[in-house]
C-alpha positions in Angstrom: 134.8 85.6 84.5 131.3 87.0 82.3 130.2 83.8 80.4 129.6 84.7 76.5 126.4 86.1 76.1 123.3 84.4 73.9 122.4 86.2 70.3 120.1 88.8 70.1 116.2 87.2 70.1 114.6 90.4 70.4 113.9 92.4 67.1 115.3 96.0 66.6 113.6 99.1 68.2 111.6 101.5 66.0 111.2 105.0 66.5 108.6 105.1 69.0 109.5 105.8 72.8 109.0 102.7 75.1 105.4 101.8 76.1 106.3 103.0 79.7 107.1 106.8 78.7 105.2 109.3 80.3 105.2 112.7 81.9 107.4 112.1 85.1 109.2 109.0 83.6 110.7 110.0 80.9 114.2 109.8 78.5 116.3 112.5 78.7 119.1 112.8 76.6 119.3 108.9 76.2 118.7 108.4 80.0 116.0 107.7 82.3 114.3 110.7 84.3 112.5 110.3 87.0 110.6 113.5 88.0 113.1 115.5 86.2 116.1 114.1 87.7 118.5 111.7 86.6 117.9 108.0 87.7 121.5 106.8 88.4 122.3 109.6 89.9 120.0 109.5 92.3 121.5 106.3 92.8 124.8 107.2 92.8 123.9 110.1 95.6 121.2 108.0 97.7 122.7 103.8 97.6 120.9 101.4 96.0 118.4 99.6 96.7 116.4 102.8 96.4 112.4 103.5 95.8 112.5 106.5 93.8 108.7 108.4 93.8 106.9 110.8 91.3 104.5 112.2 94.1 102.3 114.2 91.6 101.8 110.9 89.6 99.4 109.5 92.1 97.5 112.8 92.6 97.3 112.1 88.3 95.9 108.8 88.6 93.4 109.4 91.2 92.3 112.4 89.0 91.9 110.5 85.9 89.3 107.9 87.6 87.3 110.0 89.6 87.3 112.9 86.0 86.1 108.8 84.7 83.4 108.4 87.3 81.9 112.0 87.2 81.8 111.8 83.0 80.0 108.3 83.2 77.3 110.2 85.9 77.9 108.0 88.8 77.8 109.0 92.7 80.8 107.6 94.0 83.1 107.2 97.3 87.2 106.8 96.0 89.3 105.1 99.0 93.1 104.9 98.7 93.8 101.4 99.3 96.6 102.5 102.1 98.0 98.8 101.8 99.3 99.6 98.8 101.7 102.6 100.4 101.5 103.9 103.4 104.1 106.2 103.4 103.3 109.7 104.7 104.9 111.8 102.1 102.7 109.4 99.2 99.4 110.2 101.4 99.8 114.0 102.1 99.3 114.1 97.8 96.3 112.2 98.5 94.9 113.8 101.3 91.6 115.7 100.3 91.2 114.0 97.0 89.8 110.6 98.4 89.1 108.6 101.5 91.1 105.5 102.4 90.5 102.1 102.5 91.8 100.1 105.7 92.5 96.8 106.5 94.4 96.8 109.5 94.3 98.9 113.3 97.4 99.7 112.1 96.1 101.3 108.9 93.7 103.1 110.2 95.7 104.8 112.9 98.0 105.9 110.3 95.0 107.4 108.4 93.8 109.4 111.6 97.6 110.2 111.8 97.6 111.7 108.1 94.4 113.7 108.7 91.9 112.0 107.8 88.3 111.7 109.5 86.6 108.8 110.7 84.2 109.3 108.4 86.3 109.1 105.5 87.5 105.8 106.2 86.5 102.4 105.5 87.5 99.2 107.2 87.4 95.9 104.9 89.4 93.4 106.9 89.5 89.7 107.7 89.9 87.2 110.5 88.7 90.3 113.0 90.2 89.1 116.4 88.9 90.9 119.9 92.5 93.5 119.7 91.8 94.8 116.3 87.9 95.4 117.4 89.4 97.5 120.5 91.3 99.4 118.3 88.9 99.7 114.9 85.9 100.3 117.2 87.8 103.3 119.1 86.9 105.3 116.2 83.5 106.2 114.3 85.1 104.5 111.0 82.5 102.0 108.8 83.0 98.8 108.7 82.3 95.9 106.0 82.4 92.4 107.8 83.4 89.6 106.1 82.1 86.8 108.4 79.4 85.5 110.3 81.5 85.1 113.5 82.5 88.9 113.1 79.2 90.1 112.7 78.3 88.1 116.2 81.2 89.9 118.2 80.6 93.4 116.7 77.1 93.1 117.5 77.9 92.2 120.9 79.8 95.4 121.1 77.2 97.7 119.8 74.6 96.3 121.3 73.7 100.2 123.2 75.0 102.2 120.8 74.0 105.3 119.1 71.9 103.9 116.0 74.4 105.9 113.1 77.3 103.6 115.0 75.4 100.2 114.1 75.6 100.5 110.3 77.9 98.4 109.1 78.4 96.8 105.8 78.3 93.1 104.2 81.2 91.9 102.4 79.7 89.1 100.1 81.0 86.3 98.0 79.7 85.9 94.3 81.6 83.3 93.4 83.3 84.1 90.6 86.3 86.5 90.1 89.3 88.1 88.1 92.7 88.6 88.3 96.5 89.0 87.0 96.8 85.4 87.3 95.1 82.6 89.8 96.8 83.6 92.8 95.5 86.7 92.8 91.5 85.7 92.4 89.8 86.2 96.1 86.5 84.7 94.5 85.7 82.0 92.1 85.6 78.1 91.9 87.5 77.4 94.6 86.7 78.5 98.0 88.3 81.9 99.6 89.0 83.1 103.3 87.0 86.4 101.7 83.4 87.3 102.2 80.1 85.5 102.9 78.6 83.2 99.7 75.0 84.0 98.7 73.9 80.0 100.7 74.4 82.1 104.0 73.7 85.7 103.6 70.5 85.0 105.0 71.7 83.8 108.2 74.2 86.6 108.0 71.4 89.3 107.9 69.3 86.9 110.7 72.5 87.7 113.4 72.9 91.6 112.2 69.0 92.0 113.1 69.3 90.2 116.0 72.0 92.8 117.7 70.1 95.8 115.7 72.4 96.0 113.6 71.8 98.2 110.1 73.3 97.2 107.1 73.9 100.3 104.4 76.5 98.7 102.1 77.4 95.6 100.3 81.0 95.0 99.5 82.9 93.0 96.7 86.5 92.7 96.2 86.5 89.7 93.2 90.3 90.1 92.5 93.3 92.3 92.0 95.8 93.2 88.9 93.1 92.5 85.8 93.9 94.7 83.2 91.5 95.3 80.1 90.9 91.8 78.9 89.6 90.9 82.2 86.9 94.0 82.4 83.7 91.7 80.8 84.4 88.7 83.7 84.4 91.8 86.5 81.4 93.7 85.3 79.4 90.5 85.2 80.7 89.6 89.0 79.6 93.0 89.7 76.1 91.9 88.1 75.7 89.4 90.0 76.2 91.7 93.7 74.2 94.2 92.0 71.3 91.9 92.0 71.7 91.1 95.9 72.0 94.4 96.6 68.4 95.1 94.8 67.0 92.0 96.3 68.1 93.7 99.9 66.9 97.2 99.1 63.6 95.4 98.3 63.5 93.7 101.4 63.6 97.0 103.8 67.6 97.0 104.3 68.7 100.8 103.5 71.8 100.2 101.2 73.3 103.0 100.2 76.7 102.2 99.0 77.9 99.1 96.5 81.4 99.1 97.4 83.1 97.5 94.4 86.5 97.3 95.8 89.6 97.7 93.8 91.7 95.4 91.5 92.1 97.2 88.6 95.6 96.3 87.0 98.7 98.2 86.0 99.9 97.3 82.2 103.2 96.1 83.8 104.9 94.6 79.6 103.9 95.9 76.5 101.5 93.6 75.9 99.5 93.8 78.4 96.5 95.5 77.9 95.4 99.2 80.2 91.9 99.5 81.8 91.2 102.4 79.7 89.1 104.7 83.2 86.2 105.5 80.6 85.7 102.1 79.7 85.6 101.0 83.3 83.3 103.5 84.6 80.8 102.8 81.3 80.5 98.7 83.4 80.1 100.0 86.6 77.0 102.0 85.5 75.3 98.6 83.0 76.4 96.2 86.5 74.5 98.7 88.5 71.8 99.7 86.0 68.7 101.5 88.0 70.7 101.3 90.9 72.6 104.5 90.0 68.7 105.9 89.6 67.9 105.2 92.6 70.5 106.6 94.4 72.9 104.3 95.2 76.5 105.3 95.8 79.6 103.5 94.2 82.4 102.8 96.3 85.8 102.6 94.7 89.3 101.1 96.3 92.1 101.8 93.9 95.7 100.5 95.0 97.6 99.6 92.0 95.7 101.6 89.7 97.0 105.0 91.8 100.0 104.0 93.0 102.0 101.3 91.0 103.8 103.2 88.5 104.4 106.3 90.3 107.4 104.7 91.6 110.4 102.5 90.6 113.0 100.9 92.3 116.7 101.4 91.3 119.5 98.4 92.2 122.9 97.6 90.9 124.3 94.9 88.8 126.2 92.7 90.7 126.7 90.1 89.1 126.5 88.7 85.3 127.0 85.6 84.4 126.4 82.4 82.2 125.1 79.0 84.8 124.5 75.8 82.6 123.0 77.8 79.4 121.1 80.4 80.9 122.6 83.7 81.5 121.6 85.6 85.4 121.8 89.1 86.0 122.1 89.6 89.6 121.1 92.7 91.6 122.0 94.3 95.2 118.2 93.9 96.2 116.1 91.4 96.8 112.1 89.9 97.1 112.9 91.5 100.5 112.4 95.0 99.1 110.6 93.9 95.9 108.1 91.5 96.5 105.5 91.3 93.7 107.3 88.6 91.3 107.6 86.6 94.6 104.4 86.7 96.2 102.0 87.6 93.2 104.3 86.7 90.0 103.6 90.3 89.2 105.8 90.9 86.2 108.2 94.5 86.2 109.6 96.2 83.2 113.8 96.0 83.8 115.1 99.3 82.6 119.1 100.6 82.1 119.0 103.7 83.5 122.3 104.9 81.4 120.2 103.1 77.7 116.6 102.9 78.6 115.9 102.4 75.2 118.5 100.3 74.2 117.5 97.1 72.1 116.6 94.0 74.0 119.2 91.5 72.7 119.6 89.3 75.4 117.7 87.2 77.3 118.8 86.2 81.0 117.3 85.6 84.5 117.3 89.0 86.8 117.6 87.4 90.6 118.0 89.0 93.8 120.6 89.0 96.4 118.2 87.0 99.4 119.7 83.1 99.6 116.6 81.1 98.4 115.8 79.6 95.0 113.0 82.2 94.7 114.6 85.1 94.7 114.1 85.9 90.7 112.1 89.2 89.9 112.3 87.4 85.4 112.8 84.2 83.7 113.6 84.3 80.1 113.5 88.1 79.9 114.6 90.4 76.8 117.2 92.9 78.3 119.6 95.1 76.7 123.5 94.8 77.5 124.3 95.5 80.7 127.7 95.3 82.6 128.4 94.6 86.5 128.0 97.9 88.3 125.5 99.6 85.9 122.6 101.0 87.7 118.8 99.8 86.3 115.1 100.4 87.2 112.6 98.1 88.0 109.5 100.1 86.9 105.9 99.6 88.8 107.1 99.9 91.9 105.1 102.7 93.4 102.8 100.4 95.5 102.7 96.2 97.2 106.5 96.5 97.5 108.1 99.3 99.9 104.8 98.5 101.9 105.1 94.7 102.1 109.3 95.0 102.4 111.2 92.9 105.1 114.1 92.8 106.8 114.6 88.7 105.2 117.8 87.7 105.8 118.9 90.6 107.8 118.9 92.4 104.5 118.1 96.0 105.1 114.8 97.9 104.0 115.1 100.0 101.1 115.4 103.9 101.4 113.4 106.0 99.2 113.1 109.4 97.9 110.4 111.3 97.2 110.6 114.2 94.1 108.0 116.4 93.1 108.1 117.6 89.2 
């Protein structure tokens, strides 16, 4: 039997559409539209769990940084993170608007497989072992090493080769980062697994001379998810690579590309503050100051920033019910299929498909269907009424969860459609 439910904590809606309207995810005749078509219907038709995709929406977002990028005067390189989706039918959109970033064999087989050139790709990886090299080497792609020990067994392995396949790049450690939240930081106080820290790049560019190797770019990945509060901490972690990468050029190395990586964040609440693309570009160009003079290109690697909110995932309500105060809302999916609270306590906008503007008058648990404690996607989260069988969105799910999904539990992957607008 459905436990009473707790009083409404949540103050009454105004007038105003949710934050998370926008063309492609919309309200239609007090529904939610994705794409133009009706979200529980697509649930109804398809099963749940279901990814549902607004293709055009990353094309959108991609545009929107690189129209940023081009206004602020910068020469830049865009790279689709492809960890973030690798779905064909999300990378044909893609395709022709920017490179990709890889960090996998696998990844960069699917990029060849989705016509892409060598050229076009960059590999950032980690922990390199001699299988991946067969396969990453196979190919003309550029890579950015970030270890010692890698730059030893590359060099080994391009020890006679032509001199345009020994540039590689350097993926260095500042020692300070950003991100949604401390898991999600790959450089500050304490140590990381990413990059090599400023005490050893010297004996990193002693071993790439040694093996002739040329190094053309400096990489820095400082964290992942920061949204707009966050952009003063990244541009001066930027700074700080900027001035290694002047020191270098001063030294006779040929950089040609800062690769700043990706990280920027996806508002995922209302409070949460966007990277406004304008504002972004304007601290790339001060962290790089004469270095944009001198001709030095600007890599990019968006992965949430183009693909997490041109998707959601739709499941049904299973269960709903009152456990020792606190009121769960369980659904027919789990971390399985929507990893982000799990692994990176990510937070998702819950939506009712049937009342996605409904007032928030509840507050409950939302957990999966996977058997371990874990499985929870919000604690303590404002919902609307809902009733066992409804259908409802989890929104920002367009990238880090049909890619990362598992078969946990012998629970089944999720399908997903794809719509165009």
């Amino acid at each position: 039997m459905t436990a009473a439910l707790p009083a409404a904590t949540v103050g009454p809606a105004d007038d105003r559409p949710p934050w998370w309207v926008r063309p492609g995810l919309e309200i239609v005749a007090g529904r939610l539209a994705v794409a133009g078509r009706d979200a529980e219907q697509l649930a109804r038709e398809h099963g749940t769990p279901l990814f549902v995709y607004d293709r055009p929406r990353f094309a959108e977002n991609a545009e929107r940084l690189i129209a940023a990028l081009d206004r602020a005067g910068l020469r830049h390189r865009v790279r689709f993170a492809l960890k973030a989706n690798h779905a064909p039918e999300v990378l044909a959109v893609l395709r022709g608007l920017v490179g990709i970033d890889a960090c996998s064999p696998g990844e960069v087989l699917r990029a060849l497989e989705c016509g892409w050139e060598p050229s076009e790709i960059s590999y950032t990886g980690t922990n390199l072992s001699e299988r991946d090299l067969d396969v990453i080497l196979a190919q003309p792609v550029h890579l950015n090493l970030d270890a010692i020990s890698q730059i030893e067994r590359v060099g080994r392995r391009l020890r006679d080769a032509p001199t345009d396949r020994r540039a590689i790049g350097l993926r260095i450690n500042p020692g300070v980062g950003v991100g949604y939240n401390e898991q999600l930081l790959y450089s500050g106080d304490r140590p990381t697994k990413f990059g090599i820290y400023e005490d050893r790049l010297d004996e990193a560019l002693a071993v790439t001379a040694r093996h002739g190797l040329i190094v053309d770019t400096i990489h820095a990945h400082v964290g992942s998810g920061w949204l707009a509060d966050s952009l003063p901490a990244w541009e001066a972690a930027i700074g700080r690579i900027a001035a290694i990468v002047r020191r270098l050029r001063a030294d006779g190395h040929p950089i040609a590309e800062l690769n700043v990586g990706g990280g920027l964040g996806v508002p995922a609440r209302a409070d949460e503050p966007p990277i406004e693309p304008d504002a972004y570009a304007a601290a790339v160009r001060r962290a790089m100051g004469d270095l944009v003079d001198g001709g030095v290109v600007v890599g990019f690697e968006p992965g949430d920033f183009v693909a997490k909110d041109a998707g959601i995932l739709l499941g049904e309500v299973t269960t709903v019910e009152e456990r020792a105060g606190t009121t769960f809302v369980g659904l027919d999916l789990g971390w399985n299929v929507n990893p982000a609270y799990h692994i990176y306590h990510f937070a998702q906008e819950i939506v009712p498909c049937r009342a996605p503007d409904a007032e928030r008058t509840w507050r409950v648990t939302v957990a999966g269907h996977i058997n371990e404690a874990s499985d929870l996607f919000a604690e303590d989260y404002p919902l609307p009424p809902v009733a066992e069988g409804d259908i409802v969105a989890l929104l920002n799910a367009g990238g880090y969860h049909q890619a990362m999904s598992s078969i946990h539990c012998l629970r089944p992957h999720a399908e997903a459609v794809f719509l165009d607008r």
